[in-house]
C-alpha angles and dihedrals in degrees: 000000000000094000088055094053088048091042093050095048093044088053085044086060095039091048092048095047092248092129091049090049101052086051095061085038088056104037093076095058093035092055099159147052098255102041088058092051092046100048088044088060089049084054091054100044091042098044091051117161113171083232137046094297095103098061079044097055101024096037108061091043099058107034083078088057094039093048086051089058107039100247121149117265079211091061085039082056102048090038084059091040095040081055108030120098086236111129096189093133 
């Protein structure tokens, strides 16, 4: 039930451009490659769920920020799983 509630809010800030927003917000301070990979993978150690609530809150956020800088939405990807309390290997 708790991963409805945190699906729904995260499409509610997609929907109203807030992701969008905070990546133009956040591009300016992570100006680089690497700053945005690493603070993807701070994302995804701060925001940690035992389930599949860390892709659902992390990922949305910062493929905005991946797809400015021309990052691949595939190292996005392994960045959230490599972090995320999933165990689903």
């Amino acid at each position: 039930m708790l991963l409805v509630f945190i699906g729904g809010f995260v499409a509610l800030v997609e929907k109203s451009g807030g992701a969008g927003a905070l990546a133009e917000k956040v591009i300016h301070v992570l100006n680089t490659r690497v700053k945005i990979q690493v603070s993807a993978w701070l994302g995804g150690i701060l925001i940690f769920s035992p389930d599949i609530g860390t892709p659902l809150i992390v990922g949305p956020v910062f493929e905005k920020v991946f797809d400015k800088m021309k990052i691949s939405r595939e190292k996005l990807a392994w960045i959230i799983d490599s972090t995320s309390g999933t165990l689903s290997h």
